[in-house]
SERO-818334 format. One line per field, with one value per residue (C-alpha): residue number from 1; x, y negated, z negated. Coordinates in nm, 2 decimals, always signed. Example, Ala and Ser with C-alpha at 12.3 -4.5 7.8 and 13.67 -1.06 7.14 Angstrom:
nr <- (1 2)
X <- (+1.23 +1.37)
Y <- (+0.45 +0.11)
Z <- (-0.78 -0.71)
//
This chain:
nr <- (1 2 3 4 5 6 7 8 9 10 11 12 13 14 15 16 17 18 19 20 21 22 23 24 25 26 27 28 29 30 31 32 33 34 35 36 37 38 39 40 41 42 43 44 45 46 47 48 49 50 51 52 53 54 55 56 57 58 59 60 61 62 63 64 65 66 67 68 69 70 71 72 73 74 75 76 77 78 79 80 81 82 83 84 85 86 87 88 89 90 91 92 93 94 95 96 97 98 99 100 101 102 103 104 105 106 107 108 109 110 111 112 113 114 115 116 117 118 119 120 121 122 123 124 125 126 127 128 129 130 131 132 133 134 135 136 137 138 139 140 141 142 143 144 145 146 147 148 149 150 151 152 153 154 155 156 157 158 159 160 161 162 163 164 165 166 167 168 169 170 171 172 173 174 175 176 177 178 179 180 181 182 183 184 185 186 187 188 189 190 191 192 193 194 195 196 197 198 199 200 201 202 203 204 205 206 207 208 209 210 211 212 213 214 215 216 217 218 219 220 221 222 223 224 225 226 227 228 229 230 231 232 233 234 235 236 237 238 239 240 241 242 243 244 245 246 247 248 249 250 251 252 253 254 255 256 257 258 259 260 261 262 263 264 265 266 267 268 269 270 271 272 273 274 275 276 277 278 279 280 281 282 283 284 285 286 287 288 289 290 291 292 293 294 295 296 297 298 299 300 301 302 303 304 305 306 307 308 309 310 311 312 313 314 315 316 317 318 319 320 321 322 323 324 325 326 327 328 329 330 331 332 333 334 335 336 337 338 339 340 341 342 343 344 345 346 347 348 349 350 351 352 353 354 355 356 357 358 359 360 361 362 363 364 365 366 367 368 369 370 371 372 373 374 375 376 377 378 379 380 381 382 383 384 385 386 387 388 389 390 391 392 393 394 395 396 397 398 399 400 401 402 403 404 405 406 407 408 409 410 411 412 413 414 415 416 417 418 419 420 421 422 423 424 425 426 427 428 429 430 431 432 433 434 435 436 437 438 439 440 441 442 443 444 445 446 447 448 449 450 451 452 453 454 455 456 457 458 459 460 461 462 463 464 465 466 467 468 469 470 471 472 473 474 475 476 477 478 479 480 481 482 483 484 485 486 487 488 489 490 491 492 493 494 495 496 497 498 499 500 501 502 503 504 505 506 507 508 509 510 511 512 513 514 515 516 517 518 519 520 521 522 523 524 525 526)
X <- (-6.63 -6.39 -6.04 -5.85 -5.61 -5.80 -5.52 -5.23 -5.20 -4.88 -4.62 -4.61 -4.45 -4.72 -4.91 -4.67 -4.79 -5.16 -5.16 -4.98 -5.20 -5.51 -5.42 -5.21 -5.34 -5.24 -4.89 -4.58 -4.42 -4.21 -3.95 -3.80 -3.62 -3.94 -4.16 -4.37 -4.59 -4.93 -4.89 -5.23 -5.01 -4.75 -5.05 -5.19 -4.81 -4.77 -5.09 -5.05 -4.72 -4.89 -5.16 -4.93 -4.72 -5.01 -5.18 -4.81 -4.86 -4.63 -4.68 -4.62 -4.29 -4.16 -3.86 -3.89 -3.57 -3.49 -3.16 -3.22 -3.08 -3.22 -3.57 -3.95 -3.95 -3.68 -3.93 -4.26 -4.05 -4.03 -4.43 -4.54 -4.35 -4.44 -4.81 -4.78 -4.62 -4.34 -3.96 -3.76 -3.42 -3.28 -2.96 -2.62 -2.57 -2.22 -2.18 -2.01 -2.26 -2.16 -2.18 -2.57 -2.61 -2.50 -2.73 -3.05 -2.99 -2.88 -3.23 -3.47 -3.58 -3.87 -3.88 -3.66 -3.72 -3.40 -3.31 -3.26 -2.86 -2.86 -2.98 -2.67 -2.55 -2.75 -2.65 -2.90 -2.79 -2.91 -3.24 -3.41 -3.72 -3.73 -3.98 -3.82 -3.96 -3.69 -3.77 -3.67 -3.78 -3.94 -4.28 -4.47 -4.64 -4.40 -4.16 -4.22 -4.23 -4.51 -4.74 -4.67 -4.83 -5.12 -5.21 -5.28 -5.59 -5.49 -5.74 -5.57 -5.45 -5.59 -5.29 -5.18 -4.94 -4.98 -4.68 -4.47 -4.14 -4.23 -3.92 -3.96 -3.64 -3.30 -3.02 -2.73 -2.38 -2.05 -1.93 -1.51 -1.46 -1.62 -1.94 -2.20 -2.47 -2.86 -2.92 -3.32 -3.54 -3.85 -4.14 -4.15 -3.73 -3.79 -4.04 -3.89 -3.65 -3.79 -3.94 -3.60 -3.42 -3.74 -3.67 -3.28 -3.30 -3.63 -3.77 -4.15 -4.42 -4.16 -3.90 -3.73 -3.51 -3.23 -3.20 -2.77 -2.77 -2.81 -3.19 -3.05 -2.81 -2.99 -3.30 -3.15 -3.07 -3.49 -3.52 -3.73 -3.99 -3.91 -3.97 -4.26 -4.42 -4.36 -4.54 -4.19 -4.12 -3.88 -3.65 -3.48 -3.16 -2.99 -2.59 -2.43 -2.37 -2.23 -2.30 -2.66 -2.65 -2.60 -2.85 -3.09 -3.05 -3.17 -3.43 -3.63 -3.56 -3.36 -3.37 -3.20 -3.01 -2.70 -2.40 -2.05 -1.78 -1.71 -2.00 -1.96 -1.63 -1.70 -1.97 -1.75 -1.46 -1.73 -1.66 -2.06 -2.01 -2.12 -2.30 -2.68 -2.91 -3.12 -2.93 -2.97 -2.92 -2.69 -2.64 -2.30 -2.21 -2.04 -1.69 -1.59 -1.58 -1.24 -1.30 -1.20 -1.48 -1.76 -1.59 -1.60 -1.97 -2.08 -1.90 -2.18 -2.45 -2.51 -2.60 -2.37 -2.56 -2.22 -2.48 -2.32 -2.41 -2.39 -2.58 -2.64 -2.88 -3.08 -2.80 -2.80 -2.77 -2.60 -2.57 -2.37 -2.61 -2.47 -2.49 -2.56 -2.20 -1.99 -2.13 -1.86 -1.56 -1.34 -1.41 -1.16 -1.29 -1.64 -1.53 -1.34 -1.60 -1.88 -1.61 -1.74 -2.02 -2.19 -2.51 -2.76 -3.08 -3.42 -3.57 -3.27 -3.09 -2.80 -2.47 -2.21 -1.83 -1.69 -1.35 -1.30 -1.53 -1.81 -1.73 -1.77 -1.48 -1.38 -1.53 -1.15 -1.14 -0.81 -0.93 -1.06 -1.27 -1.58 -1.90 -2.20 -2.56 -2.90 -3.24 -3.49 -3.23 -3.07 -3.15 -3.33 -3.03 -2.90 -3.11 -3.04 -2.70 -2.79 -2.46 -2.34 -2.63 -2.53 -2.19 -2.30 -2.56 -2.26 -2.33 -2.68 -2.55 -2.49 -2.09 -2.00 -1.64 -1.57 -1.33 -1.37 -1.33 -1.58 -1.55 -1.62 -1.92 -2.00 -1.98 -1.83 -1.53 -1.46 -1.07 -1.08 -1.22 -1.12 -0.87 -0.78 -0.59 -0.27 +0.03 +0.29 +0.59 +0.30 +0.17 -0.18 -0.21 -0.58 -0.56 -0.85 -0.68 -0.37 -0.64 -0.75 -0.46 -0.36 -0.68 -0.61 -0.37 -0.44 -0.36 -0.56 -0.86 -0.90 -0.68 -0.73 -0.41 -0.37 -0.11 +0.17 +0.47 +0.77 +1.07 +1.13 +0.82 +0.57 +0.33 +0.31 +0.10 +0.10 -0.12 -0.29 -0.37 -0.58 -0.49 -0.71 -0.70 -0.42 -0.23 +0.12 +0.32 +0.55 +0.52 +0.84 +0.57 +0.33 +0.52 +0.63 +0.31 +0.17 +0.46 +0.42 +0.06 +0.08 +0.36 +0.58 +0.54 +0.18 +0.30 +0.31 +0.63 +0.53 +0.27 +0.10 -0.07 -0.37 -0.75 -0.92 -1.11 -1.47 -1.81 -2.10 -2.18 -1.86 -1.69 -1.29 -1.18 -0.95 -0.93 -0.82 -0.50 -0.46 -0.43 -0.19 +0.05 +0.02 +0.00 +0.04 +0.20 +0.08 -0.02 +0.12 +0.30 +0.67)
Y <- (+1.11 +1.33 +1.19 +1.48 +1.32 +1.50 +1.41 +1.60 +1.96 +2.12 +2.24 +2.58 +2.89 +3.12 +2.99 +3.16 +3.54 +3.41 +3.25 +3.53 +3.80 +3.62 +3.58 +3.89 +4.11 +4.42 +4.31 +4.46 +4.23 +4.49 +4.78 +4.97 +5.29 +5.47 +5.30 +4.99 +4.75 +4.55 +4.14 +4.27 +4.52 +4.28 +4.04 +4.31 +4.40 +4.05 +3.96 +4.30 +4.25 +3.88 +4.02 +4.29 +4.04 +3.86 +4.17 +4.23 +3.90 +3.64 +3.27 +3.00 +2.95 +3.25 +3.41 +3.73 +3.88 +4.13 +4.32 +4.49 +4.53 +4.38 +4.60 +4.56 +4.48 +4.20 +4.06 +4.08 +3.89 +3.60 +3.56 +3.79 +3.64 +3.29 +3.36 +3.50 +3.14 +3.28 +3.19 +3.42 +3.49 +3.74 +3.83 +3.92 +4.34 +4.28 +4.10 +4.29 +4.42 +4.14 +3.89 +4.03 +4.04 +3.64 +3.59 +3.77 +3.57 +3.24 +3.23 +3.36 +3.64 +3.82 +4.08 +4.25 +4.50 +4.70 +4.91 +5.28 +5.25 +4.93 +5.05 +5.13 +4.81 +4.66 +4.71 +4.76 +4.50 +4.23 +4.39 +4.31 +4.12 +4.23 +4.46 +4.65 +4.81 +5.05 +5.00 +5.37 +5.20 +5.51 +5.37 +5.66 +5.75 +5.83 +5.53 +5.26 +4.99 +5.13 +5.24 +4.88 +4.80 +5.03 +4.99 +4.61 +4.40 +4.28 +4.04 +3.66 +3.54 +3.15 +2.92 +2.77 +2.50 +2.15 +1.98 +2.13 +1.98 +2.27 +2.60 +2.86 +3.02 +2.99 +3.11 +3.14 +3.09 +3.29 +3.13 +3.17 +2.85 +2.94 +3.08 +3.08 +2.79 +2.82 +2.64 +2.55 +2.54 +2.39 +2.48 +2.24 +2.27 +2.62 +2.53 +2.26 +2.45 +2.74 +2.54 +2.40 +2.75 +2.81 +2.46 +2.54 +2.88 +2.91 +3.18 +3.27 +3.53 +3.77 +3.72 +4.03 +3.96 +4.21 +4.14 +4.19 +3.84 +3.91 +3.84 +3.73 +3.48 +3.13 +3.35 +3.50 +3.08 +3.11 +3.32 +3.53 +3.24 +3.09 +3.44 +3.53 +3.15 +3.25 +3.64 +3.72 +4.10 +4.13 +4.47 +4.55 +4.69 +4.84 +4.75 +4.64 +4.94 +4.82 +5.16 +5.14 +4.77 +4.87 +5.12 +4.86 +4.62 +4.83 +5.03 +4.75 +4.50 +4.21 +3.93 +3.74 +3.80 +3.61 +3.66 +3.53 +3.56 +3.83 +4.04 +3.90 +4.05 +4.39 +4.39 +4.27 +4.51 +4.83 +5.13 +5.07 +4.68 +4.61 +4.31 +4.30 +4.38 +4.07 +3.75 +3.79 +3.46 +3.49 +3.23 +3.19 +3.05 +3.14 +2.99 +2.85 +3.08 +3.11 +2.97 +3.33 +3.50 +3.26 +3.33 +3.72 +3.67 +3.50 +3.76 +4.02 +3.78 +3.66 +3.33 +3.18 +2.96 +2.77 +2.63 +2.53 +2.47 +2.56 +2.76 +2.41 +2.30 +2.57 +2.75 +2.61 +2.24 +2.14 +2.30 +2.21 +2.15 +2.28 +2.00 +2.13 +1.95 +2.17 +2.46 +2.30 +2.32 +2.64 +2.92 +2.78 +2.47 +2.55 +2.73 +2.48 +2.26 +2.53 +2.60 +2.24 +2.19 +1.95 +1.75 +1.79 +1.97 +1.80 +1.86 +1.66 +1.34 +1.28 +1.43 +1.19 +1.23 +0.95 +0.85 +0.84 +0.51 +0.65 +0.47 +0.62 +0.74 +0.64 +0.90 +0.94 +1.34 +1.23 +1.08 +1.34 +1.30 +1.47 +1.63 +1.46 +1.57 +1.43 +1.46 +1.76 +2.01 +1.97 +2.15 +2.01 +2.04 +2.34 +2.53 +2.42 +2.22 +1.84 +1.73 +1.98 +1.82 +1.42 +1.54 +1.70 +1.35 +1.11 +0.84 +0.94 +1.20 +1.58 +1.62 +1.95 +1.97 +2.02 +1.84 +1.73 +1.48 +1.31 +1.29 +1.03 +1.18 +1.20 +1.60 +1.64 +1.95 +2.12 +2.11 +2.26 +2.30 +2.05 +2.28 +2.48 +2.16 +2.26 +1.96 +2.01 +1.75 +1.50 +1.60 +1.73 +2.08 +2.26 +2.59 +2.66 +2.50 +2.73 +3.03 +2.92 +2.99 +3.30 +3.44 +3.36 +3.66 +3.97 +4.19 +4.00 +4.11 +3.85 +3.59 +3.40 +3.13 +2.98 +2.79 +2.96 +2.76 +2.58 +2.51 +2.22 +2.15 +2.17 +2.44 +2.61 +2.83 +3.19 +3.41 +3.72 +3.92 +4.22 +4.42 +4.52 +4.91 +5.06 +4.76 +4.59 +4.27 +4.14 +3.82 +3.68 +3.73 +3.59 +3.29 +3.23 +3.26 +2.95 +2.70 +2.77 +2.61 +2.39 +2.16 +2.35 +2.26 +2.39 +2.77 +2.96 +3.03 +3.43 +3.66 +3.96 +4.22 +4.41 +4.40 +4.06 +4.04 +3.90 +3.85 +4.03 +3.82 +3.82 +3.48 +3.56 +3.50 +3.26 +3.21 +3.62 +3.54 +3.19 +3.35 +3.63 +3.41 +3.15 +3.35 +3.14 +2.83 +2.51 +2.42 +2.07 +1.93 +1.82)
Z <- (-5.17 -4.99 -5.05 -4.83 -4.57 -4.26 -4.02 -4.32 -4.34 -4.58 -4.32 -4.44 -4.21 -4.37 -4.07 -3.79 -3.88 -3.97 -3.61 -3.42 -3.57 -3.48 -3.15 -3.07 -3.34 -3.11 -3.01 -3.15 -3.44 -3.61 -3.45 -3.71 -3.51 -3.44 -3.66 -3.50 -3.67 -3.47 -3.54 -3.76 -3.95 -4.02 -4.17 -4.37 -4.53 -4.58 -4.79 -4.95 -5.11 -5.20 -5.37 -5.49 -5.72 -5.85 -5.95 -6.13 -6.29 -6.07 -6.15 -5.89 -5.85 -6.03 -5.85 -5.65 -5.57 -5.25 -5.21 -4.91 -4.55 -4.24 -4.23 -4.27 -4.59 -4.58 -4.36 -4.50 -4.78 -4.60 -4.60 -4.87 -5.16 -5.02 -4.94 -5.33 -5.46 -5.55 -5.46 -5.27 -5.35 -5.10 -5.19 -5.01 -4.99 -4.94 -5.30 -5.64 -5.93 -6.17 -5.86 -5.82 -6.17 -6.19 -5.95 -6.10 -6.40 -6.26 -6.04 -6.35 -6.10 -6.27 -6.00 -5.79 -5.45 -5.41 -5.14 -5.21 -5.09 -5.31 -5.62 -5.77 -5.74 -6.00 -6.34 -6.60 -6.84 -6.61 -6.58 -6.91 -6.79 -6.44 -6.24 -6.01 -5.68 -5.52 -5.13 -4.95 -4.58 -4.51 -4.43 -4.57 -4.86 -5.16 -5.10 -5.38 -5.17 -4.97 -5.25 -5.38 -5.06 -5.05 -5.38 -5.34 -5.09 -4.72 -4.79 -4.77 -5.08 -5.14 -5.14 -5.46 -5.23 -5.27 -5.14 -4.89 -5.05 -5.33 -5.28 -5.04 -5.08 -5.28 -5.08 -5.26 -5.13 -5.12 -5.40 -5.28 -5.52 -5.82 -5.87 -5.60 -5.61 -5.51 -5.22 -5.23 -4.92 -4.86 -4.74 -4.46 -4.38 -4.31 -4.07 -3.91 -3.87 -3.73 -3.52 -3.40 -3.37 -3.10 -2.88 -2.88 -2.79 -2.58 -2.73 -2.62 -2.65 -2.45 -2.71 -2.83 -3.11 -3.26 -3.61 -3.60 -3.82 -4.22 -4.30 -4.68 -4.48 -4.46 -4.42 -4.12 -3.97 -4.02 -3.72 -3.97 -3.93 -3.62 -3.42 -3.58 -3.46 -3.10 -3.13 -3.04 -3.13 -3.42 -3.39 -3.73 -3.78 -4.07 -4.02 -3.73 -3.53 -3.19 -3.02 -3.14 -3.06 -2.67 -2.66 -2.86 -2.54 -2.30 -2.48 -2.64 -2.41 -2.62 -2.47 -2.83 -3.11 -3.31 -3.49 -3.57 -3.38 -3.49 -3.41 -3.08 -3.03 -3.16 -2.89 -2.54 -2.62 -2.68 -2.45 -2.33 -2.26 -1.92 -1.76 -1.77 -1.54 -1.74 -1.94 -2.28 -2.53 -2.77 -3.02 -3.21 -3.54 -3.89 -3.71 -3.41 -3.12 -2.94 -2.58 -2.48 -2.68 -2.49 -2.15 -2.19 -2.32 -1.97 -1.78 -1.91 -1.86 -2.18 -2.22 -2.54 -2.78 -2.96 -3.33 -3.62 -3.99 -4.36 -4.58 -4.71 -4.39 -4.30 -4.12 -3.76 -3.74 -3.45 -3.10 -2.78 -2.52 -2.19 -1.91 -1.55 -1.44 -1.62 -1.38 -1.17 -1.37 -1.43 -1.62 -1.88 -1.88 -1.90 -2.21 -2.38 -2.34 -2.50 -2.81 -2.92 -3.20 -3.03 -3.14 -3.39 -3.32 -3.22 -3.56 -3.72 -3.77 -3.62 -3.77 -3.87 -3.88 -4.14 -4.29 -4.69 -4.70 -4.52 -4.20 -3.84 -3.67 -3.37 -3.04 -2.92 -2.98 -3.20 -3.53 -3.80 -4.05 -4.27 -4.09 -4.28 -4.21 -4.33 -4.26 -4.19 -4.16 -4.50 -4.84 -5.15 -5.34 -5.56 -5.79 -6.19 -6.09 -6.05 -6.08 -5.79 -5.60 -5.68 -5.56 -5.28 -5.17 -5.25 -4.98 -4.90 -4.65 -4.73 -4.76 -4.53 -4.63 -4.27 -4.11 -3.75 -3.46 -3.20 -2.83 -2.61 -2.50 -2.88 -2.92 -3.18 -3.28 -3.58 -3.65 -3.99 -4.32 -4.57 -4.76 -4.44 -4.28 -4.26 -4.35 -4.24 -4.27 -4.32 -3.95 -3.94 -3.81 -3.72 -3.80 -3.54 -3.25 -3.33 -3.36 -3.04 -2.87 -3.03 -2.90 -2.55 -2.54 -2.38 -2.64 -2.91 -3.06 -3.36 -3.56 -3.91 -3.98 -4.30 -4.46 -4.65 -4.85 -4.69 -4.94 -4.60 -4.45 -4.79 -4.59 -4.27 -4.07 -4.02 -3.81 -3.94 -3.64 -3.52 -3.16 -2.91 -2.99 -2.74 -2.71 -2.90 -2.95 -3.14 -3.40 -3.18 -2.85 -3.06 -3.14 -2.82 -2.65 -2.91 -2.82 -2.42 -2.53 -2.83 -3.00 -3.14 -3.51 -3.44 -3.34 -3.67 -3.87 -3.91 -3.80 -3.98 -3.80 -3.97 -4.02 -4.11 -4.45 -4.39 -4.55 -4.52 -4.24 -4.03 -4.14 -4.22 -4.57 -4.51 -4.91 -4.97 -4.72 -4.86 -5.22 -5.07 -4.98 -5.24 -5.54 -5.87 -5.69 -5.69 -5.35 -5.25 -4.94 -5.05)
//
């Protein structure tokens, strides 16, 4: 007797380039400068690389790592390795040797595809046991990666998954409070979620997306997955490069692409940013966009996505849904109410913002408290750290470490990261709401406040800010701009002009300032 469930099939995103490329075999899936892959090409690299690892002896669930920028073979990753069995680790290009290294070992990669730009960073000494492929993303014959292709079948590789809880990916984070922790995705989270990143963004067959997010980051918010189930056309993009970015828009047609804030403002204050002749969707994330930065964005006819999530649930898990009514309101207050985090996606439950006993706050905008998640959107837990997972599940709810507030209309707002609260004479100060502001000058390009120690107060903040190029002001200006707008216990005590440090993936480290400042002290609020 057959005992199959006939009504049950394994969520699996293998199925998105199966599907596309037997319905639009002769559509282009991959740009790559002038290189261009059919949706039947992409299949073919896909399966080869499968068949490719097994020939090289992978076991289910071994670890395949990939240290590469955002290009073809990042992407046939994201299939191949699963289609394979294996578990792909992409890892961050921005990261140290030893920080690589940790990571190689930590995940028990056996294999490892390395950019040619890369190589370098990976020290010997944590190779023993590992294949490596060097990738040279030249797509000819000669480059490793493509005679590891060519020397493997296209033929379909038969699937050795039998529950689709089983690890796609391990992602691993930045690690600015120790040492960085694999975040394990599922087979079916990643495609929920791809699936979710295609309702919330309404991407369709004519999709053109412009890879400017990292693909190693959440596995580029999924979008490697989530454009590939539309037949959308996927253009690849070694660094950001906002001149080549503008020229990207108009010659292949983008119609998405995402990035932090950042990104975003790089972009709006290029020499070639002008307003499109077409609206292109641009979804925002990795920290909370400055109402100014989502204002300039709709003045050149983009249409500003505001998501937000961890590495921790997929990327994306919340998005503020615009309501037609606010088409009324001023440009200001269109963008105040966009800055917002909103509501969880579709695909997941309903995020939570709780007090120390797990209790809702109140939907006042005033009360803070801690963003918690669960559901669809939310990992499996980190790779070989249970207790780091029990920690992170206290409650039955994923703990963000964010720390926000919920409207009445039950959007909720970020007002800080746990540790980036400022407290200040026992007030409560957000640093974002102070960034906020800061941004709203003319002359500002971008700002990061932390705290810094007060012998009176215990801490206060100070600004750390980068000019537009061509213009000045002073910190006094500065200063005085933030009490015109805010208490004036909230406007910062000094200002530092300079460039921001940031990740790989545009977020501000707000813990290289913090430790500038604070040096060996202890920090405490007196």
């Amino acid at each position: 007797m057959d005992n199959q469930k006939v009504y049950r099939t394994e969520l699996n995103p293998l199925q998105f380039v199966r599907r596309s490329a037997l319905v639009f075999p002769d559509k282009i899936a991959v740009v790559h400068g002038q290189r261009r892959y059919t949706y039947k090409q992409f299949e073919e690299r896909v399966y080869r690389l499968a068949n490719g690892l097994r020939a090289a002896g992978l076991q289910k669930h071994d670890r395949v790592a990939f240290l590469c920028p955002n290009i073809p073979a990042l992407l046939d990753a994201h299939f191949g390795v699963p289609a394979a069995g294996g578990i792909l680790v992409a890892i961050n290009t921005r990261l140290s040797a030893p920080e690589i290294g940790y990571i190689l070992q930590h995940s028990g990669s056996k294999y490892l595809f390395v950019d040619r730009e890369l190589r370098g960073l990976v020290m010997d000494e944590y190779l023993e046991g590992v294949q490596v492929v060097v990738v040279e993303d030249t797509g000819e014959p000669g480059d490793g990666y493509e005679d590891f292709l060519a020397a493997s079948s296209a033929e379909p590789t038969v699937s050795w998954l039998e529950d689709e809880e089983e690890t796609i990916s391990i992602n691993y984070t930045s690690g600015t409070t120790g040492r960085p922790k694999g975040v394990m995705y599922t087979y079916r989270g990643a495609f929920l979620n791809a699936l979710g990143e295609v309702i919330e963004t309404g991407m369709n067959f004519n999709s053109v997306y412009l890879w400017t997010l990292p693909m190693f980051h959440c596995n580029g918010w999924c979008f490697t997955w989530a454009v590939t189930s539309v037949s959308g056309t996927h253009v690849c993009l070694r660094k950001v490069d906002p001149d080549l970015i503008w020229d990207l828009f108009e010659k292949e047609g983008v119609t998405h692409y995402n990035g932090a804030p950042t990104v975003q403002i790089s972009l709006v204050n290029h020499p070639k940013a002008k307003p499109m002749d077409r609206q292109i969707t641009v979804t925002v994330a990795g920290a909370p966009p400055s109402p100014t930065i989502l204002g300039q964005l709709k003045a050149l006819n983009f249409r500003p996505i505001h998501v937000y999530g961890l590495t921790e649930t997929y990327g994306p898990f919340t998005i503020c849904e615009w309501h037609p009514e606010w088409s009324e309101l001023s440009s200001e207050d269109q963008a105040q109410k966009m800055a917002r985090q909103g509501l969880s996606y579709l695909t997941y439950d309903n995020v939570r913002i709780v007090d120390g006993e797990m209790g809702d706050v109140p939907a006042n905008a005033d009360v803070m408290g801690e963003v918690v998640m669960r559901g669809n959107g939310v990992m499996k837990g980190y790779f070989e750290q249970p207790e780091a997972t029990e920690e992170a599940f206290k409650g039955g709810w994923f703990h963000s470490g964010d720390i926000g507030v919920r409207h009445p209309d039950d959007y909720i707002e970020l007002r800080d990261r746990k540790k980036d609260i400022i407290i200040s004479g026992g007030e409560n100060i957000s640093t974002i709401e102070v960034e906020q502001t800061i941004a709203k000058h003319p002359a500002v390009l971008e700002v990061a406040v932390v705290a810094i120690p007060d012998e009176k107060w215990g801490e206060r903040p100070k600004a750390f800010v980068t000019l537009k190029p061509g213009q000045s002001v002073t910190a006094q200006e500065i200063i005085a701009f933030c009490k015109q707008h805010l208490a004036s216990f909230k406007a910062p005590a000094s200002v530092e002009f300079g460039e921001l440090p940031k990740t790989s993936t545009g977020k501000v480290q707000k813990f290289v300032l913090r430790e500038k400042e604070w040096g060996n002290k202890n920090k405490r609020v007196n």
